[in-house]
N, CA, C and O atoms as a GROMACS GRO file, in nm:
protein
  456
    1UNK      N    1   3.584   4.288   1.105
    1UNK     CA    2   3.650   4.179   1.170
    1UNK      C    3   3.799   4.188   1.143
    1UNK      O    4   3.846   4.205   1.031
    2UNK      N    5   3.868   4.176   1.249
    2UNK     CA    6   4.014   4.188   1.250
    2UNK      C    7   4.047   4.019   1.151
    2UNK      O    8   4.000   3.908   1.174
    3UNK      N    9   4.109   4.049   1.080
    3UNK     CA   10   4.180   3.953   0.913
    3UNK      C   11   4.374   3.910   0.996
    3UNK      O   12   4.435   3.983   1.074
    4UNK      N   13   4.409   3.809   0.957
    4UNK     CA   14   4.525   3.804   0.925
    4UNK      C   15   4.544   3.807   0.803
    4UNK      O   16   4.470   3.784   0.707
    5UNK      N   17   4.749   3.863   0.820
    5UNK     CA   18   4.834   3.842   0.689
    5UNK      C   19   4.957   3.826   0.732
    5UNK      O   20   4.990   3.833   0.850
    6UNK      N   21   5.054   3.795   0.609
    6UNK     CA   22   5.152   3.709   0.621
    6UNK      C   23   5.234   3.756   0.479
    6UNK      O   24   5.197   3.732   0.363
    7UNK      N   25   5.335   3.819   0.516
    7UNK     CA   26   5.409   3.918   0.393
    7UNK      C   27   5.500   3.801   0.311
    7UNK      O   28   5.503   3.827   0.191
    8UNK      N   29   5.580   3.671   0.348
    8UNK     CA   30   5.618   3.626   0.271
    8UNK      C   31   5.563   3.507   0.255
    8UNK      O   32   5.632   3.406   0.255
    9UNK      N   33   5.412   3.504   0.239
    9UNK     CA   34   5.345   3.380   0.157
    9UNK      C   35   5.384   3.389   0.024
    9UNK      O   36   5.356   3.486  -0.046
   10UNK      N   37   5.444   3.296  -0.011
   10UNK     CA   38   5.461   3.253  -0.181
   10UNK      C   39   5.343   3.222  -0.202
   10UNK      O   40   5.257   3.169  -0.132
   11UNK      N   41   5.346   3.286  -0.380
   11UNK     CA   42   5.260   3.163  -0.472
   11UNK      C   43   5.288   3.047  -0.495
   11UNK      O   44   5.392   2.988  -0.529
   12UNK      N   45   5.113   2.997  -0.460
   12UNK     CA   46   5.097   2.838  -0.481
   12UNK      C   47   4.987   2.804  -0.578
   12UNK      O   48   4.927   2.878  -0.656
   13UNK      N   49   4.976   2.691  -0.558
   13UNK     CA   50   4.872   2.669  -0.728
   13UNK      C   51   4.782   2.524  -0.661
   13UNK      O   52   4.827   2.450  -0.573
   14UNK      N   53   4.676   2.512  -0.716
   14UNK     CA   54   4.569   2.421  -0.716
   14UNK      C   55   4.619   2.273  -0.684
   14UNK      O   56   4.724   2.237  -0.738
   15UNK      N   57   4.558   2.194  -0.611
   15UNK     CA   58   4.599   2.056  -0.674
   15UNK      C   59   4.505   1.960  -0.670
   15UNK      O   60   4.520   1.838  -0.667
   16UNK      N   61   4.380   2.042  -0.669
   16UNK     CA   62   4.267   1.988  -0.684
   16UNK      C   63   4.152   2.124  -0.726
   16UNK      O   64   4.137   2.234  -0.673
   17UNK      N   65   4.082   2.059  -0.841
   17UNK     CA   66   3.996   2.210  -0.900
   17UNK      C   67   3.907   2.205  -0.777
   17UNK      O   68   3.914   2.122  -0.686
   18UNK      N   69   3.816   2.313  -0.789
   18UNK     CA   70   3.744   2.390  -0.695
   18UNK      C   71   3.624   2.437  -0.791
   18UNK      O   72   3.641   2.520  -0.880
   19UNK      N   73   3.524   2.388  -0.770
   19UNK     CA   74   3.418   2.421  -0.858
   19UNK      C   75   3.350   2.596  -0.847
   19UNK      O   76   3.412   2.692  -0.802
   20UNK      N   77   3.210   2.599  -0.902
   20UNK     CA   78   3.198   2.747  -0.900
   20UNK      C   79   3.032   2.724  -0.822
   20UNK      O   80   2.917   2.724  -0.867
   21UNK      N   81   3.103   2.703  -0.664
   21UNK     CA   82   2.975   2.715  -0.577
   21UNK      C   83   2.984   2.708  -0.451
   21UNK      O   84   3.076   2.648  -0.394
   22UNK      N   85   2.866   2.782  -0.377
   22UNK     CA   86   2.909   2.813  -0.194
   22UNK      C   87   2.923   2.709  -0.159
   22UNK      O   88   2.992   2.710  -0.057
   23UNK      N   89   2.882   2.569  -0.200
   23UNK     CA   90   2.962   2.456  -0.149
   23UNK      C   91   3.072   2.396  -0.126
   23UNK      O   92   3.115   2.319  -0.040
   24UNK      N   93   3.132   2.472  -0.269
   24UNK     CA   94   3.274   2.432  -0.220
   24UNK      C   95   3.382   2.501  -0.173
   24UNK      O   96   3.450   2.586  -0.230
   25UNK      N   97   3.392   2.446  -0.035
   25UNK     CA   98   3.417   2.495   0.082
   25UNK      C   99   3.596   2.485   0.144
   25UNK      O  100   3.648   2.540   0.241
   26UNK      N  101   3.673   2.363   0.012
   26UNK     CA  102   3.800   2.319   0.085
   26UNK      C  103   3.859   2.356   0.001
   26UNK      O  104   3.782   2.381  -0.091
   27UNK      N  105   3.998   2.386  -0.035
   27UNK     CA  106   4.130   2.453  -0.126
   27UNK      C  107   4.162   2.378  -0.087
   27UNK      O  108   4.149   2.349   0.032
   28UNK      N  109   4.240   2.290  -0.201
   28UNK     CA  110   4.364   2.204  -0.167
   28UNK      C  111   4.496   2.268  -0.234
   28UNK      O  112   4.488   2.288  -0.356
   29UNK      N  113   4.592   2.296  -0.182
   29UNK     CA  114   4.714   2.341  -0.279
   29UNK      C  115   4.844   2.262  -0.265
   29UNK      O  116   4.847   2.151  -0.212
   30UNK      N  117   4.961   2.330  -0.319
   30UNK     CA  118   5.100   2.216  -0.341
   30UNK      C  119   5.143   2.289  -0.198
   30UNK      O  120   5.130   2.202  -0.112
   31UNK      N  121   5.178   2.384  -0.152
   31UNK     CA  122   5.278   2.422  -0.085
   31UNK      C  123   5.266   2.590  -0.007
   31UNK      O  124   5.341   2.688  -0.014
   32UNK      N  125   5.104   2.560   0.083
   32UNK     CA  126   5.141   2.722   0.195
   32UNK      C  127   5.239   2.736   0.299
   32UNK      O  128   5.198   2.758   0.412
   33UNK      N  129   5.397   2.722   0.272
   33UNK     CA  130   5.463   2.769   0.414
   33UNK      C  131   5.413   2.917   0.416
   33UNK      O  132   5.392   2.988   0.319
   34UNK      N  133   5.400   2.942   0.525
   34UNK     CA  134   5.422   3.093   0.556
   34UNK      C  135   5.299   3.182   0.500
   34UNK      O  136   5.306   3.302   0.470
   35UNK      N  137   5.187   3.098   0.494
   35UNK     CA  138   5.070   3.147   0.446
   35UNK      C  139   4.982   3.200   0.610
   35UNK      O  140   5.039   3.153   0.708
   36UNK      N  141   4.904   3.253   0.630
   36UNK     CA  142   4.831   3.305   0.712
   36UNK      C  143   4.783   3.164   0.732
   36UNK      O  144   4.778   3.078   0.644
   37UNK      N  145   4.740   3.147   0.891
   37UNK     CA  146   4.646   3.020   0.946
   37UNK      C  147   4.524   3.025   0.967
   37UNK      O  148   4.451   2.926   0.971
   38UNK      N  149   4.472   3.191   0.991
   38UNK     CA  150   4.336   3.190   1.060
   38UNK      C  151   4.284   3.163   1.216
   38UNK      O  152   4.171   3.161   1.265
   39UNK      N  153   4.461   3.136   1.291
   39UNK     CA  154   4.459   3.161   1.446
   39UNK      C  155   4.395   3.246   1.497
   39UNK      O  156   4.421   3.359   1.455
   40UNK      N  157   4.312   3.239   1.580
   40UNK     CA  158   4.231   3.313   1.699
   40UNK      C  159   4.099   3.394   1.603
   40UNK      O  160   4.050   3.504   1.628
   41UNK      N  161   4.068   3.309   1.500
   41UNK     CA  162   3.945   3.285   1.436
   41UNK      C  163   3.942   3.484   1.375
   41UNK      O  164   3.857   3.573   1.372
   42UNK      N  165   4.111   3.468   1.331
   42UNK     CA  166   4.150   3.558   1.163
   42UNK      C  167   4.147   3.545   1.096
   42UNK      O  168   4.255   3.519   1.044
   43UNK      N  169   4.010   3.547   1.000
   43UNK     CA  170   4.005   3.508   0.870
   43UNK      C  171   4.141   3.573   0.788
   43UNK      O  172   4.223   3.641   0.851
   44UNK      N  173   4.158   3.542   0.631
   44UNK     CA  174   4.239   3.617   0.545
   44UNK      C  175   4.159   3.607   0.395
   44UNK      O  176   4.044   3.566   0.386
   45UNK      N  177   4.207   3.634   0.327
   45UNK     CA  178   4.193   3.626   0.149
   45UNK      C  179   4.283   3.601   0.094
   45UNK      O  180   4.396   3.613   0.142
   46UNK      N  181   4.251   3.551  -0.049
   46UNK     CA  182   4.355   3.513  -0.128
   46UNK      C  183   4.234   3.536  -0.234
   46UNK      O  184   4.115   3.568  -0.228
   47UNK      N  185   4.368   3.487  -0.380
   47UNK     CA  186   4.302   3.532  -0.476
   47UNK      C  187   4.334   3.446  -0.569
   47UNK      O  188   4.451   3.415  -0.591
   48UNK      N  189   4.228   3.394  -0.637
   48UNK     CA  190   4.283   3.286  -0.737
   48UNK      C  191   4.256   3.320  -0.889
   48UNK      O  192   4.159   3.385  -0.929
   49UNK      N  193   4.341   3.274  -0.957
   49UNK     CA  194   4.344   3.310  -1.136
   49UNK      C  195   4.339   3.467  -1.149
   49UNK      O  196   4.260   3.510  -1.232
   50UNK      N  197   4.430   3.579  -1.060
   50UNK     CA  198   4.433   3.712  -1.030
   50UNK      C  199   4.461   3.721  -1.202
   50UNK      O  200   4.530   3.643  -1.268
   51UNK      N  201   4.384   3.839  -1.252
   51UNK     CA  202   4.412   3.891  -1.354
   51UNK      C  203   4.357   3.819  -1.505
   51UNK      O  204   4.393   3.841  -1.621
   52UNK      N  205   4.268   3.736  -1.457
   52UNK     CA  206   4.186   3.618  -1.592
   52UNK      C  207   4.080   3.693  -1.555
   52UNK      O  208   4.075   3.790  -1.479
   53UNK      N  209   3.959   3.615  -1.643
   53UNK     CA  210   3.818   3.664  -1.660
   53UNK      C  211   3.730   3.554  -1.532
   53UNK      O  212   3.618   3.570  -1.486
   54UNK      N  213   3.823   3.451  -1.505
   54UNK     CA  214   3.744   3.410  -1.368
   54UNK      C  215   3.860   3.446  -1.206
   54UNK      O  216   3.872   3.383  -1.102
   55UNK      N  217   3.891   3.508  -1.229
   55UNK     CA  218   3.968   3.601  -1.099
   55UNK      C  219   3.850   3.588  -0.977
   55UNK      O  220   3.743   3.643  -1.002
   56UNK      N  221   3.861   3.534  -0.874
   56UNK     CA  222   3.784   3.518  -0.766
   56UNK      C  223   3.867   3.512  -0.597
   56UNK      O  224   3.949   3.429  -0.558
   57UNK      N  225   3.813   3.622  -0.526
   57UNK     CA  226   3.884   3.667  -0.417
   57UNK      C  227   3.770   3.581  -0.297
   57UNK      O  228   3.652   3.551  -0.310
   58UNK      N  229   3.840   3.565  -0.212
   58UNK     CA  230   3.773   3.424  -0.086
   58UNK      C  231   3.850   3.440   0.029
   58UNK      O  232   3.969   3.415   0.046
   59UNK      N  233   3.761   3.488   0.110
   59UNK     CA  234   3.811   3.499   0.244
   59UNK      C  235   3.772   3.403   0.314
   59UNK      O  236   3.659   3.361   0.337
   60UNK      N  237   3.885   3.365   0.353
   60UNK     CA  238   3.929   3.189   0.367
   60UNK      C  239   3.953   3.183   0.596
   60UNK      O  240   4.034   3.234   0.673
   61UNK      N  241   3.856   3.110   0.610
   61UNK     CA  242   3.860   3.089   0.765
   61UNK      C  243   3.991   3.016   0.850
   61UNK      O  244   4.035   3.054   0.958
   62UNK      N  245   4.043   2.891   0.759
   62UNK     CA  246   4.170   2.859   0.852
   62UNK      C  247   4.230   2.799   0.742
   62UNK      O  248   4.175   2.783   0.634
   63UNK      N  249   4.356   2.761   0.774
   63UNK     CA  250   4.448   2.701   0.731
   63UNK      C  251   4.504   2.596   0.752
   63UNK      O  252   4.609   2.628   0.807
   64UNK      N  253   4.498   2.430   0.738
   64UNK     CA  254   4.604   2.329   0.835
   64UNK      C  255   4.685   2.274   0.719
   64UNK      O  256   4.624   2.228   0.623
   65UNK      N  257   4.809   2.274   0.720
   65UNK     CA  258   4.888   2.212   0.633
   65UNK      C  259   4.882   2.315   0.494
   65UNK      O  260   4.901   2.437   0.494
   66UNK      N  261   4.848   2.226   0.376
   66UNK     CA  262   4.802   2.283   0.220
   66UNK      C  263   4.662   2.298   0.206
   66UNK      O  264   4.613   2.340   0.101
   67UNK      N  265   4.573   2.260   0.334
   67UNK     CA  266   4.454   2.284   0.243
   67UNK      C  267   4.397   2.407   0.351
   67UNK      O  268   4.412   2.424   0.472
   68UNK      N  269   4.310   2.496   0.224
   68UNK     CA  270   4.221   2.618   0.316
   68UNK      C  271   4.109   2.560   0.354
   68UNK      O  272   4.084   2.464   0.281
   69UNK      N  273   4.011   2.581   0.460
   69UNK     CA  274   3.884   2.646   0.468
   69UNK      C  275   3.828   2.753   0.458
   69UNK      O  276   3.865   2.854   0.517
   70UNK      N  277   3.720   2.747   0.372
   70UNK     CA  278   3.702   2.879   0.324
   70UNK      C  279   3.572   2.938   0.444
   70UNK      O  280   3.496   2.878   0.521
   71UNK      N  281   3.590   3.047   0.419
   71UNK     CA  282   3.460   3.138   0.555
   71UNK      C  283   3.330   3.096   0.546
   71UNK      O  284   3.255   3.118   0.451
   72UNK      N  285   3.309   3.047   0.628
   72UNK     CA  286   3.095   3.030   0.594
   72UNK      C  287   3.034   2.991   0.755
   72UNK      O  288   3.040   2.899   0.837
   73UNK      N  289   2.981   3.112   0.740
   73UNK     CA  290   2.917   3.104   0.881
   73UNK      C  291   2.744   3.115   0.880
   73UNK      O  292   2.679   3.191   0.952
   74UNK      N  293   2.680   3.007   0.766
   74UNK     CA  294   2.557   3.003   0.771
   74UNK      C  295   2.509   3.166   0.669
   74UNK      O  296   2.480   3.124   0.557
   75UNK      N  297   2.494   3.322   0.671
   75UNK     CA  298   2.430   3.430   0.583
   75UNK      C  299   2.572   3.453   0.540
   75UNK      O  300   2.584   3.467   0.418
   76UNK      N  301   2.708   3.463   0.627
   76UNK     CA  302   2.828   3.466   0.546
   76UNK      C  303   2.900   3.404   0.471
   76UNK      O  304   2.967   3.335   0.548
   77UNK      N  305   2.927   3.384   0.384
   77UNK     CA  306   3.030   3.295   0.261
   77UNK      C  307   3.156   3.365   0.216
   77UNK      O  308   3.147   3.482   0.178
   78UNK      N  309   3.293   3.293   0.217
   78UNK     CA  310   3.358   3.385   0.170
   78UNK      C  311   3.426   3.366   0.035
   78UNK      O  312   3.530   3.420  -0.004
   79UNK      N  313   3.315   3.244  -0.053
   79UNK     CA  314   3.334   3.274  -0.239
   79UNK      C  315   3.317   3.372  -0.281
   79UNK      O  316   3.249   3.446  -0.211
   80UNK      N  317   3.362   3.423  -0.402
   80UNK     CA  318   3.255   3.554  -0.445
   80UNK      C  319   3.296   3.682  -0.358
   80UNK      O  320   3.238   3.790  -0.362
   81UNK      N  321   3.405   3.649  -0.279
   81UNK     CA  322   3.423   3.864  -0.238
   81UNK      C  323   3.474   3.906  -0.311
   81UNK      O  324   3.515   3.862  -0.418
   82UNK      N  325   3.485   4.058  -0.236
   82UNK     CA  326   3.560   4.187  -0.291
   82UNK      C  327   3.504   4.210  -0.435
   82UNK      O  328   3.569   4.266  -0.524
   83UNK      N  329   3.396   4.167  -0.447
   83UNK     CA  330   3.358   4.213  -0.586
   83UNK      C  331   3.352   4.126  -0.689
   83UNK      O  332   3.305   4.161  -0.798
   84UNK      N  333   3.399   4.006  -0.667
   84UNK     CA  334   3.423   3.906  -0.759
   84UNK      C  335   3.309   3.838  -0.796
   84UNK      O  336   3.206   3.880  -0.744
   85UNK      N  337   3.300   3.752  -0.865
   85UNK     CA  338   3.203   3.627  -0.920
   85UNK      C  339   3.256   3.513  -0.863
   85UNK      O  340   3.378   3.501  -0.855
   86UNK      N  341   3.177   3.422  -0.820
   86UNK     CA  342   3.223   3.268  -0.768
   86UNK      C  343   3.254   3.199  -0.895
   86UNK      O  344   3.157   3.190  -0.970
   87UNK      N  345   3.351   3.155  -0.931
   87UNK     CA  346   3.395   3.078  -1.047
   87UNK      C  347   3.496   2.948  -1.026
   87UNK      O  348   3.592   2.944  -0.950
   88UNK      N  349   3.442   2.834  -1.123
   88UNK     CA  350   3.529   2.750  -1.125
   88UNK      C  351   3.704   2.746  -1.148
   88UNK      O  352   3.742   2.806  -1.248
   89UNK      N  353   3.788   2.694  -1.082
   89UNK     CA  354   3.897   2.699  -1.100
   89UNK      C  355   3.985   2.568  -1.131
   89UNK      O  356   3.956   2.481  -1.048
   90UNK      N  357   4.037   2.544  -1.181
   90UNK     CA  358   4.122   2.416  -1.243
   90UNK      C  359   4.270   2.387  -1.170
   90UNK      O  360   4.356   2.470  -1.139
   91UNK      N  361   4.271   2.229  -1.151
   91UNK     CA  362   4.395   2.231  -1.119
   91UNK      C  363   4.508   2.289  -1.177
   91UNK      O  364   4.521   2.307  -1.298
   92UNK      N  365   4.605   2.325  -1.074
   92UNK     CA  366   4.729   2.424  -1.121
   92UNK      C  367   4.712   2.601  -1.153
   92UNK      O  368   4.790   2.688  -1.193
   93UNK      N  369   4.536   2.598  -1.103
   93UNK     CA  370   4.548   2.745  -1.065
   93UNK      C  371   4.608   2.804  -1.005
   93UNK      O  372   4.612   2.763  -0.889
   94UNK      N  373   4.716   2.967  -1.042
   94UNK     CA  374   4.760   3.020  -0.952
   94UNK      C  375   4.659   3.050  -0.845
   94UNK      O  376   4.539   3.058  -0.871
   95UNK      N  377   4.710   3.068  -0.719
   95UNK     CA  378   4.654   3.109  -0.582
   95UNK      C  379   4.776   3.238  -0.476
   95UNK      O  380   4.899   3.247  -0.470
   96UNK      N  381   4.685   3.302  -0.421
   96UNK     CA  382   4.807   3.404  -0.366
   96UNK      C  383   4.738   3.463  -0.254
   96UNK      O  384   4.617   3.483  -0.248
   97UNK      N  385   4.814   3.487  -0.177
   97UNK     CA  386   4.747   3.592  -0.054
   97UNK      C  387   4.729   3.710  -0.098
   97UNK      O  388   4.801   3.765  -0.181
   98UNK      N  389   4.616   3.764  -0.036
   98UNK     CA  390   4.631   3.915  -0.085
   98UNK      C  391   4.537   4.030   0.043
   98UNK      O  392   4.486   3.999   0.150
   99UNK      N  393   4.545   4.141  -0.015
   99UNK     CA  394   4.503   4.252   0.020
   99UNK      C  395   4.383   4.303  -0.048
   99UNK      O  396   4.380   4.311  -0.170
  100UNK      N  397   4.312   4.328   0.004
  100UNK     CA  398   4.171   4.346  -0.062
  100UNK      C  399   4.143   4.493  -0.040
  100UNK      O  400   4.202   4.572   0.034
  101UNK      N  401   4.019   4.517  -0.136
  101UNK     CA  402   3.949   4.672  -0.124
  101UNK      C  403   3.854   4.681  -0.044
  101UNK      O  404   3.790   4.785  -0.027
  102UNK      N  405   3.837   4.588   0.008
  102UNK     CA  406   3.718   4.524   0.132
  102UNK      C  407   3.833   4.602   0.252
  102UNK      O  408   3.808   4.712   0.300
  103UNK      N  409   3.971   4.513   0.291
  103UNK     CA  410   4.049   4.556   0.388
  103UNK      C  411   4.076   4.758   0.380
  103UNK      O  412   4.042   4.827   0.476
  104UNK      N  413   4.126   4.808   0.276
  104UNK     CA  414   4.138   4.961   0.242
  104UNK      C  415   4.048   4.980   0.250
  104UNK      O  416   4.071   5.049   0.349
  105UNK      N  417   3.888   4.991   0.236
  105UNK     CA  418   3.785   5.077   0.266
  105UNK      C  419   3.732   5.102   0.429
  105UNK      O  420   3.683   5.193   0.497
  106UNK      N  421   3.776   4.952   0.443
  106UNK     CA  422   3.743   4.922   0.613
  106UNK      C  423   3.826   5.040   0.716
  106UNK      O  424   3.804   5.123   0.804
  107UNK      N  425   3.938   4.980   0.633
  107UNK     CA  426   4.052   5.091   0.731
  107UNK      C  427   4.055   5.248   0.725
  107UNK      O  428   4.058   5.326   0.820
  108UNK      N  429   4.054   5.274   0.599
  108UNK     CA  430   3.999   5.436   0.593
  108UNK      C  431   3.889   5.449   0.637
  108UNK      O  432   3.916   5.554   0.695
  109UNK      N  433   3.777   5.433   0.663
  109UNK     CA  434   3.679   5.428   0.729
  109UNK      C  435   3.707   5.425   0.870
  109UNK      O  436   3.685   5.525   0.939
  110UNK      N  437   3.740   5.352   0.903
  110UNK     CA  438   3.810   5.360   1.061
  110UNK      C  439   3.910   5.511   1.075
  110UNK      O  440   3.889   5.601   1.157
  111UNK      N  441   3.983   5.509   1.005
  111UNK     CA  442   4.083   5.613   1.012
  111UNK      C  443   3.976   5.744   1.036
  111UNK      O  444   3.954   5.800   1.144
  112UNK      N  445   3.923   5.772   0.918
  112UNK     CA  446   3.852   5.876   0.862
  112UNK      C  447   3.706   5.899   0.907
  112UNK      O  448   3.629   5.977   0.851
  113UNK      N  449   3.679   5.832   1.000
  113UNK     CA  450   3.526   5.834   1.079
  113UNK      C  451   3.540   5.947   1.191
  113UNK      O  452   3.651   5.964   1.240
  114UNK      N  453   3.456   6.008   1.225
  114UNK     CA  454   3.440   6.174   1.280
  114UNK      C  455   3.378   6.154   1.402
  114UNK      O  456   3.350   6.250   1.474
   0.00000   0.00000   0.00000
């Protein structure tokens, strides 16, 4: 599935925790200008607490204002990608857009298919 991105999304941080389950479905944060929206139904990812022991990557369906929706289309969820564990997160978690190994395998694969 074709993803958006958005090169000068700043980091933003929590402003409401986010528990550790496919239910929870909404990100609230302080401040996405310039974050990806999820127009013309482009998901993206981001990555929260990058580099802790609960580091959790979420490919997130839209964007309005500060808060995300995250992907869930009934067998798809997008807590818990790219390898991650679904984990609780606390207010004032860092949060960030990112690039995934999900996106690089996809694309070399495309590239590199015979």
């Amino acid at each position: 599935m074709r993803r958006e991105y958005k090169g000068a999304a700043q980091t933003a941080y929590l402003t409401s925790a986010l528990g550790a389950s496919t239910a929870d479905l909404t990100i609230s944060c302080n401040d996405l200008t310039n974050w990806p929206t999820g127009i013309a139904g482009r998901p993206f990812y981001v990555v929260i607490d990058r580099g802790k022991t609960n580091e959790e990557k979420i490919l997130c369906a839209s964007r309005s204002s500060n808060t995300i929706s995250v992907y869930n289309v009934g067998l798809t969820n997008g807590r818990a990608a790219d390898g991650t564990p679904i984990s609780a997160h606390s207010i004032n978690a860092v949060i960030e857009h990112v690039f995934t190994a999900t996106d690089a395998d996809e694309a070399n694969s495309h590239v590199n298919a015979s």
